[in-house]
KEKE-3310 file (N, C-alpha, C; in steps of 0.2 Angstrom, whole numbers, plus 5000, padded with zeros to 4 digits):
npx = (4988:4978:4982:4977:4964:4959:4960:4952:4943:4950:4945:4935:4942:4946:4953:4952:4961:4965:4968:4963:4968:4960:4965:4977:4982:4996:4997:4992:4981:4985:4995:4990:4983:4996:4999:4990:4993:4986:4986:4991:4987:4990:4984:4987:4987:4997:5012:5024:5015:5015:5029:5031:5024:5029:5041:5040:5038:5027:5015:5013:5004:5007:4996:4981:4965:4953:4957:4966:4956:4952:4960:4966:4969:4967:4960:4949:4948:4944:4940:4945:4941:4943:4935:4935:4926:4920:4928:4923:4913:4899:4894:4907:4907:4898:4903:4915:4910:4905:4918:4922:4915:4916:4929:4929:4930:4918:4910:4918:4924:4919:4924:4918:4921:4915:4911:4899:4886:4875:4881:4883:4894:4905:4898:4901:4912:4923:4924:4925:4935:4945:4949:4949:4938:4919:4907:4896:4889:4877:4873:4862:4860:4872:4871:4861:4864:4876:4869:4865:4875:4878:4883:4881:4876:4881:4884:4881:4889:4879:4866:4866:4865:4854:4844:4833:4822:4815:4796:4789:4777:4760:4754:4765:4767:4768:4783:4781:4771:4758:4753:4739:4736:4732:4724)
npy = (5048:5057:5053:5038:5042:5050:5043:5032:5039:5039:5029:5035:5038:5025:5022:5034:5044:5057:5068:5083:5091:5102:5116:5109:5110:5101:5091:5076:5070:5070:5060:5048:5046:5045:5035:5024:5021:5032:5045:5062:5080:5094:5110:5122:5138:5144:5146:5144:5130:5123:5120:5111:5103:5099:5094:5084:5076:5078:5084:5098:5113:5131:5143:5151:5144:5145:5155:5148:5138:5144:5148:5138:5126:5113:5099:5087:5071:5069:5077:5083:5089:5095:5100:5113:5121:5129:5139:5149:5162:5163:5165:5165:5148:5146:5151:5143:5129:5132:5131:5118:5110:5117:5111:5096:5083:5072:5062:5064:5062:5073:5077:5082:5088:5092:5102:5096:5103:5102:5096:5096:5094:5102:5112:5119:5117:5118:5121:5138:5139:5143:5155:5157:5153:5155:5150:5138:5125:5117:5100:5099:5111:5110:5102:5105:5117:5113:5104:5115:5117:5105:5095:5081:5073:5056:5050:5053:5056:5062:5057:5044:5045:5045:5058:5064:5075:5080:5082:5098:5105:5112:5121:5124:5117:5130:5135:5140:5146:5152:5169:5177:5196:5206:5197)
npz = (5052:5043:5033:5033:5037:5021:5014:5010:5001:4989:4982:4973:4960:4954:4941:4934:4925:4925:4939:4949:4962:4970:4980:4988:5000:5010:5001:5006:5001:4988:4989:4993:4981:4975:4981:4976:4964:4955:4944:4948:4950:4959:4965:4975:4986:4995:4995:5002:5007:4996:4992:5002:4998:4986:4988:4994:4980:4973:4962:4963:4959:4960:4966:4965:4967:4960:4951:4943:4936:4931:4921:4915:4904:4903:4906:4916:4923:4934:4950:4965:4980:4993:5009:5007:5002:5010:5014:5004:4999:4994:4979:4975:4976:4971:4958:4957:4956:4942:4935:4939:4931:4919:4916:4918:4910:4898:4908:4921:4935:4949:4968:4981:4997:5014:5027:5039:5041:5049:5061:5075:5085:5077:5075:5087:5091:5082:5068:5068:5072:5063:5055:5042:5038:5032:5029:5033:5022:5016:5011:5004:4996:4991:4981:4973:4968:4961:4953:4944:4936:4927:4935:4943:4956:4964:4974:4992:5010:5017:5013:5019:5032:5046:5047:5058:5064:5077:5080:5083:5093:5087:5097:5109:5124:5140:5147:5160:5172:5165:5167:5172:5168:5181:5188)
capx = (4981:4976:4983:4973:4956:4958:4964:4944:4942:4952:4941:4930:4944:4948:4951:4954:4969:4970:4965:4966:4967:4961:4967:4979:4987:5002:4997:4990:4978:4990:5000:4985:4982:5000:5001:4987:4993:4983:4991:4987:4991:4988:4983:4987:4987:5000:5017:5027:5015:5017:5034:5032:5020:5033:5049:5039:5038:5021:5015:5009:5005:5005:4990:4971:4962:4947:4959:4969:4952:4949:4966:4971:4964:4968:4954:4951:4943:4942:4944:4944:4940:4941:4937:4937:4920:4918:4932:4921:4907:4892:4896:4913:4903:4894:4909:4919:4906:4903:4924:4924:4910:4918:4936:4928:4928:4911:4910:4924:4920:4920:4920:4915:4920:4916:4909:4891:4881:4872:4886:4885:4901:4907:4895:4903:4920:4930:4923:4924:4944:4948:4948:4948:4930:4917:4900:4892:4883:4871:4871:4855:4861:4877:4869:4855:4869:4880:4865:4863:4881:4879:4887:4876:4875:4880:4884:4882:4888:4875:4861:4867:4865:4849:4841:4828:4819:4810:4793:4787:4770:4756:4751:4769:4764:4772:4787:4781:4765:4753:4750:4734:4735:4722:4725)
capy = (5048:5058:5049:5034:5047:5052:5034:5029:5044:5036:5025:5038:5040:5022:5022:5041:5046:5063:5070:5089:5091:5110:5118:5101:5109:5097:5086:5071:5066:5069:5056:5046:5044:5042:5026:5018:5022:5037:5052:5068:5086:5098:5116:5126:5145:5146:5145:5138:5123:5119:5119:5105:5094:5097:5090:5074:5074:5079:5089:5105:5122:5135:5147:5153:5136:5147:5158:5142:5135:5149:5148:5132:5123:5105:5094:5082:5065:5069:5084:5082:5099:5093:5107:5123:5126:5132:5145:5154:5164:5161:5169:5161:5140:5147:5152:5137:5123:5132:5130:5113:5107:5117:5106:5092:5078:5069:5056:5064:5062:5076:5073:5086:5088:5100:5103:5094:5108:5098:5092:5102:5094:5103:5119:5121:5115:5114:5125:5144:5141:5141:5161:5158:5149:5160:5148:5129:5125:5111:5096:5098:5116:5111:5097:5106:5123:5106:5103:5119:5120:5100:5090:5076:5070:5047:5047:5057:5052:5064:5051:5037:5047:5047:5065:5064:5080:5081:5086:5102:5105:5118:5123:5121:5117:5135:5133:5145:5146:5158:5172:5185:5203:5208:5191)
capz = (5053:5041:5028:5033:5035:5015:5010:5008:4997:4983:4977:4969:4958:4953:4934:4932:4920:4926:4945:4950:4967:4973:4985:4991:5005:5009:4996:5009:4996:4981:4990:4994:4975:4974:4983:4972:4958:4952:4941:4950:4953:4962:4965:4981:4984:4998:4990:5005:5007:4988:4992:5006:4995:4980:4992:4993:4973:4972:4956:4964:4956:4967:4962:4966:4963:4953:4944:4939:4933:4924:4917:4911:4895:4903:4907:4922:4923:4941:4953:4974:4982:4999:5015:5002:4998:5017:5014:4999:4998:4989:4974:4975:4975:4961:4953:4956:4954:4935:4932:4940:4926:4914:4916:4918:4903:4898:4912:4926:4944:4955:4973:4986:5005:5017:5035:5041:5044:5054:5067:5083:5085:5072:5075:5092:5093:5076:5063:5071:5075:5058:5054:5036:5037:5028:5031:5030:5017:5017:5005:4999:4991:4985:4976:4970:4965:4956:4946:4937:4931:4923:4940:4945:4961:4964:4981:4996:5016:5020:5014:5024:5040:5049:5049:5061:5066:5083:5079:5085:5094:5086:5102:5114:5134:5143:5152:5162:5170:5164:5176:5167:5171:5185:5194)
cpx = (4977:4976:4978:4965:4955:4958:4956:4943:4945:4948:4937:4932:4948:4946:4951:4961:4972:4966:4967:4962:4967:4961:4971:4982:4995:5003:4995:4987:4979:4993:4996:4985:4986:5002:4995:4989:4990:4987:4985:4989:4985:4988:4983:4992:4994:5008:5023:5023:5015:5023:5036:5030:5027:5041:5044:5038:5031:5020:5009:5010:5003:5002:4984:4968:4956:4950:4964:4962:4950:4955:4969:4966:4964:4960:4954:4946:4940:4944:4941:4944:4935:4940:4940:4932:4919:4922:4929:4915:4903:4892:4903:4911:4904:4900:4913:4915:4906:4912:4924:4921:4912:4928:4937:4927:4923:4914:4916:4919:4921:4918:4923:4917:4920:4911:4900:4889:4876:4874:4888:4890:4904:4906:4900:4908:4925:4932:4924:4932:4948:4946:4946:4939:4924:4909:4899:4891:4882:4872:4869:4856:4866:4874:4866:4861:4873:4876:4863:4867:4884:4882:4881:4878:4875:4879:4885:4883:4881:4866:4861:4867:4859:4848:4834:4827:4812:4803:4790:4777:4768:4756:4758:4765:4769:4776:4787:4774:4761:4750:4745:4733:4731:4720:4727)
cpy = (5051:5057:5043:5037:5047:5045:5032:5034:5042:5032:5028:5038:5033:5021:5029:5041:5051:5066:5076:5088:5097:5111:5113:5102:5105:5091:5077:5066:5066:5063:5049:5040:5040:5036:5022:5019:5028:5043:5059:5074:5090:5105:5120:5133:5146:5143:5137:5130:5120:5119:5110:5100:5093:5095:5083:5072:5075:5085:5094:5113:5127:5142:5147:5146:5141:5152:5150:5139:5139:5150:5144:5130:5116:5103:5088:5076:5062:5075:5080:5091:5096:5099:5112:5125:5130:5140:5151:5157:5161:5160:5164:5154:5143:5144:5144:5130:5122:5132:5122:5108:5110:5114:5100:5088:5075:5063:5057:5062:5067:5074:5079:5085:5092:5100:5099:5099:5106:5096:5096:5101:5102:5111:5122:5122:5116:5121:5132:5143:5142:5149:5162:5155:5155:5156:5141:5132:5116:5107:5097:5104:5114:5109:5102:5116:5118:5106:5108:5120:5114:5095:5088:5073:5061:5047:5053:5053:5053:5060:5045:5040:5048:5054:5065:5069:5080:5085:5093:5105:5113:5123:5121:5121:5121:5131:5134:5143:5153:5162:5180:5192:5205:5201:5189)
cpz = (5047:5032:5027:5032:5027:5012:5005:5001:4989:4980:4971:4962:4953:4944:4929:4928:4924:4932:4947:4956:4969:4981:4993:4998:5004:5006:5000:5003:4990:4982:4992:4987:4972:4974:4978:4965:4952:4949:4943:4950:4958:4964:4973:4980:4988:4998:4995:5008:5003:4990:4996:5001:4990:4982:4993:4987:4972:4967:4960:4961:4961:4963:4966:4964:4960:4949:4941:4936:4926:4921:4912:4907:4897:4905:4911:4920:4931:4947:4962:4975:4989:5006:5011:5002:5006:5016:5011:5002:4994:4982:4970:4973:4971:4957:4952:4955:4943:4934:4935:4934:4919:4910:4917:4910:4905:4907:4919:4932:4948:4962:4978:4994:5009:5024:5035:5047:5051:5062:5069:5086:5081:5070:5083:5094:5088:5070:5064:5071:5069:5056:5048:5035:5037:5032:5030:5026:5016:5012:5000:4994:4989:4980:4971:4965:4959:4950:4940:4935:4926:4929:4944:4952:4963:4970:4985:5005:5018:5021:5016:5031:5042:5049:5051:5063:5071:5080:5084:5087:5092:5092:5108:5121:5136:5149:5158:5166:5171:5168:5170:5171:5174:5189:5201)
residu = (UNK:UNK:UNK:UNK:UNK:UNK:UNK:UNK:UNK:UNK:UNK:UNK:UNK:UNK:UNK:UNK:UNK:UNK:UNK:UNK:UNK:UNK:UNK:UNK:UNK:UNK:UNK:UNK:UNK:UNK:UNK:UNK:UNK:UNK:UNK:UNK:UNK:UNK:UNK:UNK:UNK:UNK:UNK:UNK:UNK:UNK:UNK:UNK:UNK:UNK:UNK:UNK:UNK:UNK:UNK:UNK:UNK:UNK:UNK:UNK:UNK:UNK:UNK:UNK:UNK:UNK:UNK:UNK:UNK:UNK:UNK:UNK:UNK:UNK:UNK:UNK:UNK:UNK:UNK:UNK:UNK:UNK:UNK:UNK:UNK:UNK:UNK:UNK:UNK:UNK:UNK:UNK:UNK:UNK:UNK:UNK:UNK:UNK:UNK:UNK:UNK:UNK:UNK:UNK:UNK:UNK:UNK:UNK:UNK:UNK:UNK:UNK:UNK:UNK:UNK:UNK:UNK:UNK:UNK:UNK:UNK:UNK:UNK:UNK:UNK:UNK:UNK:UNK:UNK:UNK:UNK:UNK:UNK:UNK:UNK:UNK:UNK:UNK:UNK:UNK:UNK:UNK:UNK:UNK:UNK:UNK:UNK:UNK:UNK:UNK:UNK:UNK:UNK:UNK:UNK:UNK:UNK:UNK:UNK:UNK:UNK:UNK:UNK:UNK:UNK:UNK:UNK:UNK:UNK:UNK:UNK:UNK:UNK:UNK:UNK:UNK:UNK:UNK:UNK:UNK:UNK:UNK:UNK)
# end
């Protein structure tokens, strides 16, 4: 199933030479690449899951995905950094948006996934069970966070999603009715 879920996400990448994949876990979406033909590697912190990805022949480094950024000299023509940025703090984005842009070759594709803030599914049921989960963060800030370290914004789901916002009356009608002191 989840092989199928990432499958679409290849595309981003059609035409890449070299794809760093942070934070790959069990390398789903290394193996994803795999299948179309993509050269990829990948970067996870926790040893015995690089173990797993690298028993299906997956090229995994087992490392910190922002001290490996701030480590290596290579250079990507596409990075995935699928459900990671939730794990970080603030400070932490920052940091790694300016290592993904600085790893980046002229014209690579970075491609972004991570919780819809928005998705009371998501706000209620999903998100909170995951201990490690530090905070949303909104589209509209990554984008706009993306754009000061050089990383331009092509496609978003989030702008194929209706956001319509219930307007709010100046004056709401009391749920309540108004009882005046002395009455």
């Amino acid at each position: 199933l989840l092989f199928k879920v990432q499958r679409g996400n290849t595309q981003h990448f059609v035409g890449c030479k070299r794809v760093l994949d942070l934070a790959c876990g069990v390398g789903i979406f290394l193996d994803c690449l795999r299948h179309d033909g993509i050269d990829a590697q990948g970067v996870e912190r926790d040893f015995r899951i690089a173990q797993y990805a690298r028993g299906m022949g997956l090229d995994v480094t087992v490392a910190d995905a922002l001290e490996f950024l701030d480590q290596t000299q290579d250079s990507f023509d596409g990075v995935h950094c699928s459900h990671f940025l939730e794990h970080l703090p603030f400070e932490a984005v920052q940091r790694l948006l300016g290592l993904i842009a600085s790893r980046m070759i002229k014209g690579g594709v970075p491609v972004l996934v991570f919780p819809d803030p928005e998705s009371i599914r998501s706000q209620l049921l999903g998100f909170w069970r995951d201990p490690e989960h530090v905070r949303f963060y909104h589209p509209e800030l990554i984008t706009m966070m993306a754009a000061t370290v050089g990383l331009e914004l092509e496609w978003s789901s989030y702008m194929e999603q209706p956001h319509s916002v219930a307007p709010f009356a100046a004056n709401p009608t009391p749920t309540h009715p108004t009882h005046r002191v002395g009455e």
